[in-house]
N, C-alpha and C positions, 0 to 999 in steps of 0.2 A: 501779069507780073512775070518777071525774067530776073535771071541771076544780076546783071547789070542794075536792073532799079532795087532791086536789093539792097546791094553794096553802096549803092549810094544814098540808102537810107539810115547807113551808120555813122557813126560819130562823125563827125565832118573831120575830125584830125585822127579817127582809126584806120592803121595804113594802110589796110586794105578798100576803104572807101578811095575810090578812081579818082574822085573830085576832092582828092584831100589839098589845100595847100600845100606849097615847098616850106619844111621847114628848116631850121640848122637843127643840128644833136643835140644843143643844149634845151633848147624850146619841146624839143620830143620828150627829152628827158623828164624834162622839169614838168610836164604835161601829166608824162606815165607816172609817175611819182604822185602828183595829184589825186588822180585819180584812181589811182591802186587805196589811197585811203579813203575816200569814197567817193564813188563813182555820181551822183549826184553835183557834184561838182561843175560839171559844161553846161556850158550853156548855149551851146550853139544849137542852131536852127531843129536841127534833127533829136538832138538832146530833149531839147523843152517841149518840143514838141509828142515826146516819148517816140517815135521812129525809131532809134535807134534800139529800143528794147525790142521791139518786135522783130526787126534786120538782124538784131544776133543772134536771136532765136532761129529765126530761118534759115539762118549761115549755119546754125551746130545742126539741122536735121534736112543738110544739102545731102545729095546722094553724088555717087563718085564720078560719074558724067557731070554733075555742076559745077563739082567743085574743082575738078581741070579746068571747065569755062573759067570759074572765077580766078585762077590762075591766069588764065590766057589775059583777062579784061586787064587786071592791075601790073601784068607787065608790059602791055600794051601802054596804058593810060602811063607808065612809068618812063618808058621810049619816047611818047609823045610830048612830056613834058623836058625830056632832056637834051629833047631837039629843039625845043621853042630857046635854049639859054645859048 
């Protein structure tokens, strides 16, 4: 297990998951909004799957070497996507 398969065990639209979809603001919005009233709500893969509950857990007791990786991965994975448009 590595900081990368981590992240991408979370919410598939949490923006720090690398494999998140492009979305617009309003879609983000209306998403965070959702889901700040309860989190039960997605249904995506990692969601229903509960992944995502275990990934944010590991993500809050990252230590400070991982959590600059995980910095490095999602603006990486962010560059890479902005070059594909």
């Amino acid at each position: 297990m590595n900081v990368k398969w981590v992240l991408e065990n979370l919410c598939l639209y949490d923006e720090r998951n690398p494999d998140r979809p492009e979305m617009d603001d309003e879609d983000v919005n209306d998403r965070a909004k959702r889901l700040a009233k309860d989190k039960n709500q997605c249904f995506c893969d990692n969601c229903f799957h509960g992944c995502s509950m275990l990934a944010d857990e590991l993500v809050e007791r990252f230590d400070d070497r991982e959590k600059n990786e995980m910095v490095d991965i999602i603006k990486n994975s962010r560059q890479n996507t902005n070059q594909l448009q």
